[in-house]
C-alpha positions as CSV (number, residue, x, y, z in Angstrom):
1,X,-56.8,17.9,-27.1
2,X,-58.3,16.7,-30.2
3,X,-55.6,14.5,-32.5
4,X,-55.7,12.2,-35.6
5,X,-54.4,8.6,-34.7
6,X,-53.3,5.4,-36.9
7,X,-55.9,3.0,-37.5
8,X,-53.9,0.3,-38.7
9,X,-54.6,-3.0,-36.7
10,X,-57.6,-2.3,-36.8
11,X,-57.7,-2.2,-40.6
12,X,-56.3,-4.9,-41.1
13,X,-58.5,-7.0,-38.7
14,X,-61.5,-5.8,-41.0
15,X,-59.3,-7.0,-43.8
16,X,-58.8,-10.8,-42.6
17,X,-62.8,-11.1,-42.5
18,X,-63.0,-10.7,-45.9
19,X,-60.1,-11.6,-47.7
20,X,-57.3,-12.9,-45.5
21,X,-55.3,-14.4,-48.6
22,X,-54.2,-11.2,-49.3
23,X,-53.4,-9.2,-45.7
24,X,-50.2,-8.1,-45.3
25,X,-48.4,-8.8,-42.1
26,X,-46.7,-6.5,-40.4
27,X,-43.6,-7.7,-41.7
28,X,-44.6,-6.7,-45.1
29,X,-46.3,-3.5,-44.8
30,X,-42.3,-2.8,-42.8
31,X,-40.6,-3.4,-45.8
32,X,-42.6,-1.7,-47.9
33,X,-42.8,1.7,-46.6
34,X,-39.0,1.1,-45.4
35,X,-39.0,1.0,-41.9
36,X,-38.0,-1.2,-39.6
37,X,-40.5,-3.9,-37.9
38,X,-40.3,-2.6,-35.1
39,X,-41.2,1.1,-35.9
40,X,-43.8,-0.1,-37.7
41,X,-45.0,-2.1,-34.8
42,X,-44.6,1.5,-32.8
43,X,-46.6,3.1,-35.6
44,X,-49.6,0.4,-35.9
45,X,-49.7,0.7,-31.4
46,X,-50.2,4.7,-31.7
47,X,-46.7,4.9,-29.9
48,X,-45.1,7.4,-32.4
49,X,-45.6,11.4,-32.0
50,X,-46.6,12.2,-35.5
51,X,-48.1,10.8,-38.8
52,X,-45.3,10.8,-41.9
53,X,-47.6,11.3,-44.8
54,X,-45.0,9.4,-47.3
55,X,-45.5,6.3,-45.1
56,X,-49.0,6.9,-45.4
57,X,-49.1,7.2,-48.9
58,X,-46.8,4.3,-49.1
59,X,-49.5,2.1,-46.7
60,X,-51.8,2.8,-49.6
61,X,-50.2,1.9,-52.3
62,X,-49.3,-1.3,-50.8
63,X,-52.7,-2.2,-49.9
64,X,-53.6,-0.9,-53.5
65,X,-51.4,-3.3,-55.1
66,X,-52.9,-6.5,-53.0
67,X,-56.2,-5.3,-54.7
68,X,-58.0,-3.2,-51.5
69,X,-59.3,0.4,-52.2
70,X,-57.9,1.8,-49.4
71,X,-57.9,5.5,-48.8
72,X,-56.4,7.3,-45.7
73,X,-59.9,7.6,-43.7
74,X,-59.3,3.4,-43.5
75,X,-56.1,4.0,-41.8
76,X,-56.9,7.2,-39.9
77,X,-59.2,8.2,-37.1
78,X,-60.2,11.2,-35.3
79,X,-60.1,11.2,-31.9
80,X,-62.3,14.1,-30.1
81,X,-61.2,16.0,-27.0
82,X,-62.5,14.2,-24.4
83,X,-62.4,17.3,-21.8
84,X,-65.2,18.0,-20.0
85,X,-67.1,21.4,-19.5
């Protein structure tokens, strides 16, 4: 089955090659969409069953206000069905 996954680590590795002054860590990114480290750590490792589009939105703005123009396609991917035929 075809599903939409969290991108996040691998974000924010693209982020530290350009301007790793102003990555978040984990820790951060946590507090700011209010959840604990741990979750977040769940959510960043694709270990959750769903997306919450307020922590989405709240990812953004975060990265927004540390001066990246992120969007959700950074922090999203697609994953095909991988089934054969």
């Amino acid at each position: 089955m075809p599903k939409v996954i969290f991108a996040i680590n691998y974000y924010l590795e693209q982020l530290r090659l350009v301007a790793p002054e102003n990555v978040p860590t984990s820790a951060e990114l946590s507090e700011a969409i209010g959840v604990d480290p741990t979750t977040f750590s769940r959510m960043a490792q694709n270990r959750t069953s769903g997306i919450n589009k307020t922590h989405l939105a709240k990812l953004i703005e975060e990265f927004h206000r540390r001066g990246f123009d992120t969007t959700p396609n950074d922090l999203l991917r697609f994953v095909p069905d991988k089934s054969t035929d």
